[in-house]
Backbone and ligand atoms as CSV (ligand in chain L), in Angstrom:
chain,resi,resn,atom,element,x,y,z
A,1,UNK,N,N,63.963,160.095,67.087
A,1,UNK,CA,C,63.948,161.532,67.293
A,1,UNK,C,C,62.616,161.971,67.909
A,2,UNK,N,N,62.752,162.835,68.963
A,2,UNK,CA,C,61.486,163.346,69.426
A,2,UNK,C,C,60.659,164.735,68.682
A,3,UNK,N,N,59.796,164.303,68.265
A,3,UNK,CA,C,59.362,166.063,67.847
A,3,UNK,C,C,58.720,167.159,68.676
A,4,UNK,N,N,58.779,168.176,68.582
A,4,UNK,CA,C,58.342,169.424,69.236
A,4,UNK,C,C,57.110,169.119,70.279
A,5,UNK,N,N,56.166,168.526,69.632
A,5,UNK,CA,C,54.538,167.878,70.119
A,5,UNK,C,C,55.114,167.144,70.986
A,6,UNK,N,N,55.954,165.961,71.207
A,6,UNK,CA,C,56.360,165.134,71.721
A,6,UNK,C,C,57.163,165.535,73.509
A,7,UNK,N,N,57.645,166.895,72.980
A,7,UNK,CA,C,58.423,167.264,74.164
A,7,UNK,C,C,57.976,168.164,75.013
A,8,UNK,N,N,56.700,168.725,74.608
A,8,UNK,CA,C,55.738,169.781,75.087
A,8,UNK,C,C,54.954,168.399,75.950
A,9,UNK,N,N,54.689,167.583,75.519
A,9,UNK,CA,C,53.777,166.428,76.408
A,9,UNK,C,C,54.985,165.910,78.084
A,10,UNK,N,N,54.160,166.164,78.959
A,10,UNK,CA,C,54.723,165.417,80.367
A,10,UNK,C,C,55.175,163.848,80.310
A,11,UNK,N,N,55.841,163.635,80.887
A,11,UNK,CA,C,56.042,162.129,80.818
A,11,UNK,C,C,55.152,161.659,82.048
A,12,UNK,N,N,54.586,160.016,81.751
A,12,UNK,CA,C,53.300,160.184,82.657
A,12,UNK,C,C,53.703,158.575,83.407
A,13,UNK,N,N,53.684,158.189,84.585
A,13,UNK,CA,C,54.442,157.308,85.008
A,13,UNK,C,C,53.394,156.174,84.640
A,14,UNK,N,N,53.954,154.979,84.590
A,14,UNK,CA,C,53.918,153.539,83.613
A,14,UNK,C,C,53.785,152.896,84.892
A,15,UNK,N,N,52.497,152.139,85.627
A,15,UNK,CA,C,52.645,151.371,86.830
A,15,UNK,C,C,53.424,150.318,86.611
A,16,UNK,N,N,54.332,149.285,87.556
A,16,UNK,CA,C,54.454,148.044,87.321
A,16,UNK,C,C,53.695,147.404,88.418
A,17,UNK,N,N,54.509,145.606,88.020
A,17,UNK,CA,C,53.588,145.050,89.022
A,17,UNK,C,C,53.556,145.599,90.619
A,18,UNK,N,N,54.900,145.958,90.845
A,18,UNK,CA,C,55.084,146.205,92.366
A,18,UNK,C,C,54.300,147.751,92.642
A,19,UNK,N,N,53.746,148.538,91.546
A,19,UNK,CA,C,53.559,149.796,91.901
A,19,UNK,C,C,51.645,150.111,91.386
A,20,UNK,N,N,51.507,149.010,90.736
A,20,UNK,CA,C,49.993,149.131,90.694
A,20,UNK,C,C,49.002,149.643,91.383
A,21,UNK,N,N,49.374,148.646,92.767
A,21,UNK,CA,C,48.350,149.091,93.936
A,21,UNK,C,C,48.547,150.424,94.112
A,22,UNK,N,N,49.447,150.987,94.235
A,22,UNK,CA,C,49.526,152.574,94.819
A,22,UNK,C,C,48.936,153.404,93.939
A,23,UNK,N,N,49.033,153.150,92.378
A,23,UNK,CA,C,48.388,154.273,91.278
A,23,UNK,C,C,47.113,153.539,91.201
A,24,UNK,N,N,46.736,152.812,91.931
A,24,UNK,CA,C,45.161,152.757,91.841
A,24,UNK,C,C,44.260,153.081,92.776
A,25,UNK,N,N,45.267,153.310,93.917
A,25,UNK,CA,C,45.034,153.589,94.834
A,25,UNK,C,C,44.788,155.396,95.347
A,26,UNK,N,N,45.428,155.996,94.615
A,26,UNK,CA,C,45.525,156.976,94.400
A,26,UNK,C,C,44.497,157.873,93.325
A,27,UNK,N,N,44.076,157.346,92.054
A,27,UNK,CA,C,43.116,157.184,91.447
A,27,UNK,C,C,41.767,157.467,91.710
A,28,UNK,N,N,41.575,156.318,93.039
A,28,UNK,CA,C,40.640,156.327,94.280
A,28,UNK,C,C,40.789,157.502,95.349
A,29,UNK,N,N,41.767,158.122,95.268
A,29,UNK,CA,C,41.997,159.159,96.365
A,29,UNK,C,C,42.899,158.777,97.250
A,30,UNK,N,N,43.800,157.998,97.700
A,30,UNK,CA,C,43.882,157.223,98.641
A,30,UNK,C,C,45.751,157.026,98.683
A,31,UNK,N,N,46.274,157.239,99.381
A,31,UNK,CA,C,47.681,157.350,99.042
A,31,UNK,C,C,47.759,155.785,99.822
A,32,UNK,N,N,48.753,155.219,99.183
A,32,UNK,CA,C,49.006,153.551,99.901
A,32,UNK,C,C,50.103,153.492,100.134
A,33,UNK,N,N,50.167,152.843,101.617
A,33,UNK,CA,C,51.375,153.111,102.197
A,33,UNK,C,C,51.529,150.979,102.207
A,34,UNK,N,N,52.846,150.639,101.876
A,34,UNK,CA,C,53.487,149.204,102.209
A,34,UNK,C,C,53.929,149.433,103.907
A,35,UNK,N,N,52.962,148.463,104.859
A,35,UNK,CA,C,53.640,147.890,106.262
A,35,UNK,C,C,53.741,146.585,106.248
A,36,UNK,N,N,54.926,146.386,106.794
A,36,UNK,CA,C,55.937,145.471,107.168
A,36,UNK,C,C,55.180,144.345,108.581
A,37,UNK,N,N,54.598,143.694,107.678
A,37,UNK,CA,C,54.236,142.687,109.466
A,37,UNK,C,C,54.816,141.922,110.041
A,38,UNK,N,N,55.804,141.977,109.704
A,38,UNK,CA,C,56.910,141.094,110.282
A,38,UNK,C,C,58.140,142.266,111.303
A,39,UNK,N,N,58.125,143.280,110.462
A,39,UNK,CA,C,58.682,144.064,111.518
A,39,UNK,C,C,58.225,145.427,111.876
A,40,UNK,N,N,57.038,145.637,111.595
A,40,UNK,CA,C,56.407,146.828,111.474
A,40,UNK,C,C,56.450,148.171,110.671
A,41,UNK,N,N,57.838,148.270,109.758
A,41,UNK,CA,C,58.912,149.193,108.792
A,41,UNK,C,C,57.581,149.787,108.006
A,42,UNK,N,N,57.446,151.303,107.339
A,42,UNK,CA,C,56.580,151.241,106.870
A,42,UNK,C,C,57.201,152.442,105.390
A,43,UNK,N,N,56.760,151.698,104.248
A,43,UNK,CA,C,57.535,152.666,103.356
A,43,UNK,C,C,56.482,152.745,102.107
A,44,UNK,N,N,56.882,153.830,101.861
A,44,UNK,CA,C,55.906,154.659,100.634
A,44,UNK,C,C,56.495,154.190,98.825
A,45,UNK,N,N,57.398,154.064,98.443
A,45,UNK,CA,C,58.280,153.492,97.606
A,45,UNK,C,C,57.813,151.870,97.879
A,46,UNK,N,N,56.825,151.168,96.380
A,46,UNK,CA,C,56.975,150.342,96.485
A,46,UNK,C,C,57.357,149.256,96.043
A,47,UNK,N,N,57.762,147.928,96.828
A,47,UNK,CA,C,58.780,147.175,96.557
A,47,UNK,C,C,57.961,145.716,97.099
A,48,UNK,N,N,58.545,144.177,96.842
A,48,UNK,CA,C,58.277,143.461,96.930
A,48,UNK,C,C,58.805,142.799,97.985
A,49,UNK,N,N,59.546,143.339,98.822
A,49,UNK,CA,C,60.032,143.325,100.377
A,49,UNK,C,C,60.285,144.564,101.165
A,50,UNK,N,N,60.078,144.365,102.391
A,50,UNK,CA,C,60.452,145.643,103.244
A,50,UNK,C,C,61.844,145.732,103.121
A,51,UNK,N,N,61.772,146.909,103.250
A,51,UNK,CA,C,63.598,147.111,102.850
A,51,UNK,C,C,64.552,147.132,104.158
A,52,UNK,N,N,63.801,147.163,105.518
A,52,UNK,CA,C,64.403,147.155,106.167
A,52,UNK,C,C,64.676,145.733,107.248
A,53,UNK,N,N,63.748,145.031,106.696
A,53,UNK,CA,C,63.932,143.194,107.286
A,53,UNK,C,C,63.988,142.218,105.983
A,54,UNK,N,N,63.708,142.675,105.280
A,54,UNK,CA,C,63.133,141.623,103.576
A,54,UNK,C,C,62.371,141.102,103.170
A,55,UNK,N,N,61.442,140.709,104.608
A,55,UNK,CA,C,60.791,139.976,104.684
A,55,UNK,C,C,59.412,140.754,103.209
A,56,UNK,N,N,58.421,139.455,102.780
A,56,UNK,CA,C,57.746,139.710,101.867
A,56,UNK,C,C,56.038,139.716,102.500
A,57,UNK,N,N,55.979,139.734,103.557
A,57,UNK,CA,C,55.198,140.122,104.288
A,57,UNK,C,C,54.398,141.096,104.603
A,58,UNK,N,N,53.856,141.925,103.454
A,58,UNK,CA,C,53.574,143.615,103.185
A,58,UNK,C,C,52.101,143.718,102.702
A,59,UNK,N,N,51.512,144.894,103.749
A,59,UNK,CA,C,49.769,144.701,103.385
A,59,UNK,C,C,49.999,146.312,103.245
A,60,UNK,N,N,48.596,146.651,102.346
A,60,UNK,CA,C,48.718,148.349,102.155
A,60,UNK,C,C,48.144,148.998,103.297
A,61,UNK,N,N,48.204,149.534,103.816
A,61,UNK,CA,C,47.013,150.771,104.263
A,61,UNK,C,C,46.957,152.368,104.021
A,62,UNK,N,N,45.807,152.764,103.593
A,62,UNK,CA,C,45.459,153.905,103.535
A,62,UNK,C,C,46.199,154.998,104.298
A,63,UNK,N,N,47.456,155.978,103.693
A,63,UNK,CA,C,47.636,157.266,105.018
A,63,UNK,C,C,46.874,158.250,105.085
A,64,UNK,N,N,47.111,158.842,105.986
A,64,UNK,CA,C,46.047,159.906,106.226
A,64,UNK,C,C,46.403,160.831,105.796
A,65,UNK,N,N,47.388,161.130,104.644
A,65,UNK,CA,C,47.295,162.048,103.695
A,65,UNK,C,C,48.272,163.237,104.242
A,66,UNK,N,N,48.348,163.534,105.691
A,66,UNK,CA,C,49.116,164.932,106.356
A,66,UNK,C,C,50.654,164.190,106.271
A,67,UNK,N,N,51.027,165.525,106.563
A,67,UNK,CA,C,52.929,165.217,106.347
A,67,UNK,C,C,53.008,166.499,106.718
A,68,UNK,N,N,54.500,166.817,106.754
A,68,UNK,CA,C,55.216,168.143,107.298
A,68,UNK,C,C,56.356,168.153,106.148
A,69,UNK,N,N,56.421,169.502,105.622
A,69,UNK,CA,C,57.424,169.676,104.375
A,69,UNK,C,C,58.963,169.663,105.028
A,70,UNK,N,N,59.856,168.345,105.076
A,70,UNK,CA,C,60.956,168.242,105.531
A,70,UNK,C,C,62.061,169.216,104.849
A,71,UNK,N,N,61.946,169.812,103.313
A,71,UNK,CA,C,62.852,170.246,102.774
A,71,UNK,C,C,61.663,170.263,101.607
A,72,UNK,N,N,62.349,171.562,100.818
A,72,UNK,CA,C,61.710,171.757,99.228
A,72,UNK,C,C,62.675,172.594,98.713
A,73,UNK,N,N,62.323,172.717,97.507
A,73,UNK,CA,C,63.433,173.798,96.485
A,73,UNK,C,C,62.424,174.666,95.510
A,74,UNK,N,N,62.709,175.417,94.966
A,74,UNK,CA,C,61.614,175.909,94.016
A,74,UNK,C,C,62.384,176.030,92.936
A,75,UNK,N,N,61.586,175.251,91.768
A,75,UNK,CA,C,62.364,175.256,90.713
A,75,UNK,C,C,61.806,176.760,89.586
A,76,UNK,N,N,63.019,177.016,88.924
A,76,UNK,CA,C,62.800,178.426,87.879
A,76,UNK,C,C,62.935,178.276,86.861
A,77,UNK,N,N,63.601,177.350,86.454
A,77,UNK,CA,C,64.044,176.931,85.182
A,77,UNK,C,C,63.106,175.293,84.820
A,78,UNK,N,N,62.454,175.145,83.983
A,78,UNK,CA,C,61.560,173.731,83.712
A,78,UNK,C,C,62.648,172.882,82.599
A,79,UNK,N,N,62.845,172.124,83.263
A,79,UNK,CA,C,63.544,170.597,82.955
A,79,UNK,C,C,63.554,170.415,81.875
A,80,UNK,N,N,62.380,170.800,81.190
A,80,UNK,CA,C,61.792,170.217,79.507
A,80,UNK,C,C,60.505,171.511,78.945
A,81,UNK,N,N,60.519,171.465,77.855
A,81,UNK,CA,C,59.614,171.675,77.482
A,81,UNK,C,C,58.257,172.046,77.676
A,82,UNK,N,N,57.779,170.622,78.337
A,82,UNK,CA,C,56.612,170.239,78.804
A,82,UNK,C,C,56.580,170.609,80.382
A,83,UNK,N,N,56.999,171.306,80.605
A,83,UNK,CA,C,57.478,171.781,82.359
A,83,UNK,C,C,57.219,173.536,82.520
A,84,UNK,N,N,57.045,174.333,80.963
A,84,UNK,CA,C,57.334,175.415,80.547
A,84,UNK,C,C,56.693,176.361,81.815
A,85,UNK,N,N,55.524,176.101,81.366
A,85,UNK,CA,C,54.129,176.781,82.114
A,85,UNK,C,C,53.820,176.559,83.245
A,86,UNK,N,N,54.756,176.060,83.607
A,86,UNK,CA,C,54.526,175.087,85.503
A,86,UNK,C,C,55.342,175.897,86.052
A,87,UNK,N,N,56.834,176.516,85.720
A,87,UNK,CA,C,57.815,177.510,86.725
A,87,UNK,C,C,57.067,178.722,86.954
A,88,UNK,N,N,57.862,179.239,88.229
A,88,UNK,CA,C,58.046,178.249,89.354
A,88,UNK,C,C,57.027,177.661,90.165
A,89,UNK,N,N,57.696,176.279,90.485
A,89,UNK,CA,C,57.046,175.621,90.774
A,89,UNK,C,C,57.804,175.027,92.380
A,90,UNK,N,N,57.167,174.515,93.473
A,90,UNK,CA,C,57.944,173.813,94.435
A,90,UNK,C,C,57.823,172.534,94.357
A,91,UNK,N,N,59.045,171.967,94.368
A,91,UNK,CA,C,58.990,170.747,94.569
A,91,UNK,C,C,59.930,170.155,96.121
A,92,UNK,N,N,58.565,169.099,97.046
A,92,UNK,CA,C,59.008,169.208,98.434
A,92,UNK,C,C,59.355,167.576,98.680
A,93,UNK,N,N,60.136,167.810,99.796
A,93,UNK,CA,C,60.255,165.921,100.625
A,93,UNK,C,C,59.523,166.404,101.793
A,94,UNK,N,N,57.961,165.508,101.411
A,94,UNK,CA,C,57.180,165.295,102.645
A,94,UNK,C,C,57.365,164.257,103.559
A,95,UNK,N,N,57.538,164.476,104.782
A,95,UNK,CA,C,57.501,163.366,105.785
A,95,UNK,C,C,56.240,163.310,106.028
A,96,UNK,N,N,55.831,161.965,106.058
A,96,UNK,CA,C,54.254,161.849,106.156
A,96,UNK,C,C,54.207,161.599,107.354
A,97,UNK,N,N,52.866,161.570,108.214
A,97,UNK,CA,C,52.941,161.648,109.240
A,97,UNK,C,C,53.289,159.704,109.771
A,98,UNK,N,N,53.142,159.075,108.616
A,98,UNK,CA,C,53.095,157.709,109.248
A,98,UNK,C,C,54.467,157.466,109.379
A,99,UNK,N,N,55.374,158.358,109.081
A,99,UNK,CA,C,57.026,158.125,108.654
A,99,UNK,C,C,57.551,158.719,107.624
A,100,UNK,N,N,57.199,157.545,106.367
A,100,UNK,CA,C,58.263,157.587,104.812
A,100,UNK,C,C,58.161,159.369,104.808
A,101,UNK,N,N,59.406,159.326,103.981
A,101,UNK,CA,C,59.495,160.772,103.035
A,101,UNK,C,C,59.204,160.530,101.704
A,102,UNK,N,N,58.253,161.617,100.857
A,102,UNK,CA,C,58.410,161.280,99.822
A,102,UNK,C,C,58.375,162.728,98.661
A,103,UNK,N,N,59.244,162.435,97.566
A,103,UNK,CA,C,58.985,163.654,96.771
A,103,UNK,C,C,57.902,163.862,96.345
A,104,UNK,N,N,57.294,165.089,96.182
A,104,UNK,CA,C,56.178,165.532,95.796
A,104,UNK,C,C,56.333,167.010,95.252
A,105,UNK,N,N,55.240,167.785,94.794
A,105,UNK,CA,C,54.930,169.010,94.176
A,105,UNK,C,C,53.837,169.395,94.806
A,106,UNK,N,N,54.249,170.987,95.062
A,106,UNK,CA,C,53.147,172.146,96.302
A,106,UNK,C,C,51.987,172.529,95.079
A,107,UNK,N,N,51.301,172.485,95.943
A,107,UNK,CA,C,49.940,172.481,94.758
A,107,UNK,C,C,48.705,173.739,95.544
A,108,UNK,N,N,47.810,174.615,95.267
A,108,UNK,CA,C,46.840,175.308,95.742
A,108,UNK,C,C,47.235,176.975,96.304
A,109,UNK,N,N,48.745,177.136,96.198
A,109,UNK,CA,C,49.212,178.067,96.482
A,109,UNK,C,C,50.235,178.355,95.838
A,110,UNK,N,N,51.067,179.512,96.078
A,110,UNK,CA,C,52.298,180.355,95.375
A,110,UNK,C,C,53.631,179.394,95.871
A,111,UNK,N,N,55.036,179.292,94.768
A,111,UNK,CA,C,55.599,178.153,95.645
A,111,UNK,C,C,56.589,179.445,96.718
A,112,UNK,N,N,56.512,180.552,96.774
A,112,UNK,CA,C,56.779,181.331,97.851
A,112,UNK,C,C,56.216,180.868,99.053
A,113,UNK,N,N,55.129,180.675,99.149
A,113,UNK,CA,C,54.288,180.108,100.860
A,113,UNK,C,C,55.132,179.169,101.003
A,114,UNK,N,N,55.538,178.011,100.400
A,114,UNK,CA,C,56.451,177.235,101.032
A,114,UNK,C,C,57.517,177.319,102.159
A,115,UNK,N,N,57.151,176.504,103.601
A,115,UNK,CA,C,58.142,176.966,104.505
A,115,UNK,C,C,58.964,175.303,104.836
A,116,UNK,N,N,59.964,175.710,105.536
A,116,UNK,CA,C,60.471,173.968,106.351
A,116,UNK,C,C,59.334,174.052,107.387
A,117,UNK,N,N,58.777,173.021,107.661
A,117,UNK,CA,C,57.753,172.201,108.377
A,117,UNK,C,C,56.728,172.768,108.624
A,118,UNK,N,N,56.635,173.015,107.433
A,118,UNK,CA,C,54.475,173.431,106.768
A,118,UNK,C,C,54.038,172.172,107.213
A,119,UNK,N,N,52.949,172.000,107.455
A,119,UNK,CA,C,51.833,170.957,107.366
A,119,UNK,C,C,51.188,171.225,106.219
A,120,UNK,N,N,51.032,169.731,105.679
A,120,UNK,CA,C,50.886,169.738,104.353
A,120,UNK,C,C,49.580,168.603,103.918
A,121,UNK,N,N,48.903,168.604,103.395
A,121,UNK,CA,C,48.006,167.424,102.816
A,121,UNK,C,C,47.697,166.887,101.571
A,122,UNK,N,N,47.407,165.820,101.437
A,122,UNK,CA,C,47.837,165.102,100.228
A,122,UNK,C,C,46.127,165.203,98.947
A,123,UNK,N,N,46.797,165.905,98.075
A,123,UNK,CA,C,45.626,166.331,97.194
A,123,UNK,C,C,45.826,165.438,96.027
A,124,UNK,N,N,45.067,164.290,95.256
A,124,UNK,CA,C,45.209,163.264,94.331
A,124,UNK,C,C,44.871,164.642,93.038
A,125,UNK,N,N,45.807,164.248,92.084
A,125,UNK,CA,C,45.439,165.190,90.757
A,125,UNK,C,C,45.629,164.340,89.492
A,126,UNK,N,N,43.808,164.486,89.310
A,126,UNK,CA,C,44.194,162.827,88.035
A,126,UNK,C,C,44.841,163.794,86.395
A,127,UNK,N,N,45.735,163.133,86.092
A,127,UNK,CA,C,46.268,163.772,85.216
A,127,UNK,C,C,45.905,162.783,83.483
A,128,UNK,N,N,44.962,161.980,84.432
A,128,UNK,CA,C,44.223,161.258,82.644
A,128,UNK,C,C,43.370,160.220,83.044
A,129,UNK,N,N,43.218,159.326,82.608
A,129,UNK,CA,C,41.476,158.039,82.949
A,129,UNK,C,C,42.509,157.581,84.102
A,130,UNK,N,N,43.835,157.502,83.929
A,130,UNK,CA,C,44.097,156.238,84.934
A,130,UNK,C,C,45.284,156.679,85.812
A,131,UNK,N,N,45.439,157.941,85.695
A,131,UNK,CA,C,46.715,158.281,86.559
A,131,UNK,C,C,46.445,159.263,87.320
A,132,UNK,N,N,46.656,159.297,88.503
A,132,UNK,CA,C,46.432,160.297,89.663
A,132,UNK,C,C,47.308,161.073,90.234
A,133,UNK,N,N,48.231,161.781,89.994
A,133,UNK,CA,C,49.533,162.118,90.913
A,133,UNK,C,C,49.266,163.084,92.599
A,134,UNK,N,N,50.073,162.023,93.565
A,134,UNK,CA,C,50.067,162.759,94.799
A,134,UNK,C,C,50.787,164.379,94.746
A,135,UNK,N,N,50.007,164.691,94.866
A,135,UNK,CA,C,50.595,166.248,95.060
A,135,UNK,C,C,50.220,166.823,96.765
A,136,UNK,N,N,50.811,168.059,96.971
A,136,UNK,CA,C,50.972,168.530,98.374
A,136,UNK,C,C,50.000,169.570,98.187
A,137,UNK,N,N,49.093,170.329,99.525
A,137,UNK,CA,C,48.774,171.469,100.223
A,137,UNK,C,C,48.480,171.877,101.278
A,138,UNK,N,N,48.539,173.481,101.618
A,138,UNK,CA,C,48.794,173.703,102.803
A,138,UNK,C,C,47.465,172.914,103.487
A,139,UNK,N,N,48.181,172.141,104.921
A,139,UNK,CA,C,47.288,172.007,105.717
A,139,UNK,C,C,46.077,172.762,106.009
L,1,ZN,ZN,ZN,60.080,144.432,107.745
């Protein structure tokens, strides 16, 4: 059973092996992107092959943080508990500029400013000693 304390707390993501580099990377400031050297594929979601050849051939590099807000929603109602004090809030699919899309949360402004294809930049928000979450703002 969960208690009250329990559900007021965020759930806070658990690296694994395949996802380490990126939350440490991030930590550092630094969003890490998986490229494909075998076929150049480059994806933000990470995995222990490119998803689009298989190959296991995958080095990180640093993105440069900009993206364009492909789509967002603004949420009114909080999921949980622990979400209370956060509505509303936007939550967007950034296309980064290197490619991947990825979900994220509008951060530094009202989630009204939110438009389709804001330019957007990637603000690290450490949410404890060891976790950083990518969040979005306006360019
Ligand atoms: Zn590939």
């Amino acid at each position: 059973m969960i208690t009250p304390e329990e559900a007021r707390r965020k759930p806070e993501p658990s690296p694994d092996a395949d996802s380490a580099a990126l939350w440490k990377g991030l930590r550092d400031g630094k969003l890490l992107l998986q490229h494909c050297k075998a076929c150049g594929h480059v994806q933000y979601y990470q995995q222990a092959i490119c998803r689009r050849c298989g190959s296991d051939d995958l080095v990180h590099r640093a993105a440069s943080g900009h993206g364009t807000v492909h789509s967002f929603s603004i949420v009114h109602r909080a999921p949980g508990p622990a979400f209370k004090d956060d509505v509303p809030y936007a939550v967007l699919l950034v296309e980064l500029d290197e490619g991947p899309r990825m979900i994220s949360t509008y951060t530094g402004g009202k989630p009204d400013d939110v438009t389709f294809d804001m330019r957007v930049r990637l603000v690290c928000e450490p949410i404890s000693d060891t976790i950083s979450l990518p969040r979005f703002k306006r360019a």
